[in-house]
N, C-alpha and C positions, 0 to 999 in steps of 0.2 A: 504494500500500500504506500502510496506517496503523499507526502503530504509537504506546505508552503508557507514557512511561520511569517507572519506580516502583524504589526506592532500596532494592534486594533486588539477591542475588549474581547473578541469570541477568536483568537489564533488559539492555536491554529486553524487553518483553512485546510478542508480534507480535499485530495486531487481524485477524483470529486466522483457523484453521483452518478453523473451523466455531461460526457461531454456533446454537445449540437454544433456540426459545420452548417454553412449555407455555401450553397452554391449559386454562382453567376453573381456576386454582389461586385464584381469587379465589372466597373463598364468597357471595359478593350474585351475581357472575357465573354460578356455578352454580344457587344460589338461583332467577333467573330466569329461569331455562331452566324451571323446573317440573315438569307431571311428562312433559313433551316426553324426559326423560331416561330415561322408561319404555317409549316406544315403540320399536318395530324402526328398524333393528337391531341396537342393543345392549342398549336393557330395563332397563337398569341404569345409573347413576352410575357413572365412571371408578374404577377400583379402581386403576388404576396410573396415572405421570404422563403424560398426552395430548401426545406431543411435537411438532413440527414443524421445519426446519431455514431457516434464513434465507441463502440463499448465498453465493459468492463477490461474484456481480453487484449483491447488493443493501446490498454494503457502504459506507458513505460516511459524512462527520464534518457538521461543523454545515455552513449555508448554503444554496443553492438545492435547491429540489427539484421536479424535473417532475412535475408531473401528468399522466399517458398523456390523450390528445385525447378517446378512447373515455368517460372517467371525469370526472363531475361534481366528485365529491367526492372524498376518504380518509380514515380514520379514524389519530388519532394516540396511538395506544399508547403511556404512557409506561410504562418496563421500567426495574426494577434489574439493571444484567446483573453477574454472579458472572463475575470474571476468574480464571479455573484457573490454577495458579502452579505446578503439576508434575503427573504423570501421578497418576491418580485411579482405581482402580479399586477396589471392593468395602469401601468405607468406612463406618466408623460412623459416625448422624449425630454422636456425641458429639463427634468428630473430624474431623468432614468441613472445616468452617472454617478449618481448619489446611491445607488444601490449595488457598484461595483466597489468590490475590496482592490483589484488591485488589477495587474497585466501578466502576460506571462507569451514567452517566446513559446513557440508551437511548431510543430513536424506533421502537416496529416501526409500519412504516406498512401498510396495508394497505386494499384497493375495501372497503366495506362491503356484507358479506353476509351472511344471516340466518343460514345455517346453519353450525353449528360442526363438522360430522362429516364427515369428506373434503374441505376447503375446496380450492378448486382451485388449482395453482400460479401462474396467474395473476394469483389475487386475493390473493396474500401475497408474490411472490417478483420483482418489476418493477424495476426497474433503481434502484437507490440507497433501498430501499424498508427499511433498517434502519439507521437512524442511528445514531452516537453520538460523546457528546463528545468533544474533543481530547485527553483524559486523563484517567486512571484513578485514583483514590482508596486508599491503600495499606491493606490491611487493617486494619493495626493504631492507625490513627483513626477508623474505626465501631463504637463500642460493642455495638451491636447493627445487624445490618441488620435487622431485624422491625421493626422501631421507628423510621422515618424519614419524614417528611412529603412526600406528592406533590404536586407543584402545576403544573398544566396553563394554561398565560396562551395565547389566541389575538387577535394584534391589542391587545396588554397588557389585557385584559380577561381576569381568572381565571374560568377555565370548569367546572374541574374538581379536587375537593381528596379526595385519599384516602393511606391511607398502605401501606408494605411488610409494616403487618402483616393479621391477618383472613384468612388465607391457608390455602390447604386443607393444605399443609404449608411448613414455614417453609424460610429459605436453607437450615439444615443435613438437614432432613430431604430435602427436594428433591434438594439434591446426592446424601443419601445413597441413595437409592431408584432416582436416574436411571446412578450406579455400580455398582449392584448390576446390573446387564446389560450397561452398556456403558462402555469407557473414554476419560475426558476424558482430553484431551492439555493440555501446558501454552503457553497462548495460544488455548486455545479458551474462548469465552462463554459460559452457561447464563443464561439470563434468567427470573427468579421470577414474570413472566406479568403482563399487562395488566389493570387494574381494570377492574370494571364500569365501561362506559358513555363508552366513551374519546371524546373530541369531534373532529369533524369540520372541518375546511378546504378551499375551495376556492382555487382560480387568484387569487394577488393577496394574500391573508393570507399572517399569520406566527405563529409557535408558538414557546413557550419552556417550556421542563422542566427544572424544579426540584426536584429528590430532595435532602432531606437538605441536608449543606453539601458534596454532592457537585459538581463542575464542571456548573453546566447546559449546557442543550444547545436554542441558536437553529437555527432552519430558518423560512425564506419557500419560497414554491410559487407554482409559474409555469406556464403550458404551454408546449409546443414555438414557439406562434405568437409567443411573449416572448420565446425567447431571442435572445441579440446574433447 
């Protein structure tokens, strides 16, 4: 079990309940979908946040990460994950901020698949397939989370530079929108979604995510036939 001591009345903060990605909250990501978003079966651009949930099994902190045998590749989603800091239900966004404890550098890993509509549990849900850092960021030293630099290194070679803003709704709209149906508990994740164009690792690389001056977050990838 992991957990994220942040210097508030109720630390620690357990890593957590339940973590929720959304998908397409990045507009270049949507953007490029085209008008692939017209066709059946929805015909239309997301009108509400595209959720998904990260499970129990796919929780884990920095260091090794298996690559399933079946799988060449994975893609490395770097995530700002929103640490919920008391129960959250039906919140404006004016207000929603005020109900995160803190930030946290994030890893969703996931097979690379083309299609973003019903993605299989398979290809998002594999055993330690959602990283993140050893520690949590306390709210009240991110100025803004919209505003923070991503930077994706594989094998210390930067692959990939984008930031937490550009976003189809930002940290307090998101929170507010994904509360207005259902309620965060406190120690559950909400992750603000993956940029376009997340970069890829095989068997033998390594990866470093750098959000902000939030705690990064190292992982290398191995397969079964690696381990000791």
């Amino acid at each position: 079990m992991l957990y994220c001591t942040l210097p508030t009345h109720s630390a620690p903060w357990k890593w957590s309940s339940t973590v929720y990605g959304v998908m397409l909250n990045h507009k270049p990501a949507l953007e490029a979908l085209g008008d692939a978003v017209q066709q059946p079966p929805y015909q239309a651009a997301p009108k509400a946040p595209v959720l998904y949930i990260k499970p129990r099994n796919t929780h884990a902190g920095p260091g090794a990460v298996m690559i399933p045998p079946d799988v060449s590749e994975i893609e490395v989603g770097a995530c700002l994950g929103l640490v919920i800091g008391q129960t959250t239900r039906s919140v404006a966004a004016a207000d929603a901020l005020e109900h995160v404890a803190g930030y946290l550098t994030v890893a969703d890993l996931r097979v690379p698949h083309a299609s973003l509509y019903r993605p299989s549990v398979k290809l998002i849900a594999r055993d330690g397939f959602c990283r993140m850092a050893s520690s949590a960021t306390p709210r009240a030293r991110i100025a803004n989370p919209d505003a923070l630099d991503i930077r994706v290194w594989v094998d210390d070679i930067l692959v990939q530079q984008s930031t937490t803003g550009d976003r189809v709704r930002t940290a307090a709209q998101l929170l507010a929108d994904v509360s207005s149906f259902m309620t965060l508990a406190a120690g559950d994740i909400l992750l603000l979604g993956v940029s376009h164009g997340a970069p890829r690792v095989q068997p033998g690389q390594s990866s470093r995510i750098e959000i902000g001056d939030l705690e990064p977050l190292d992982n290398h990838y191995l397969t079964t036939l690696e381990l000791p």
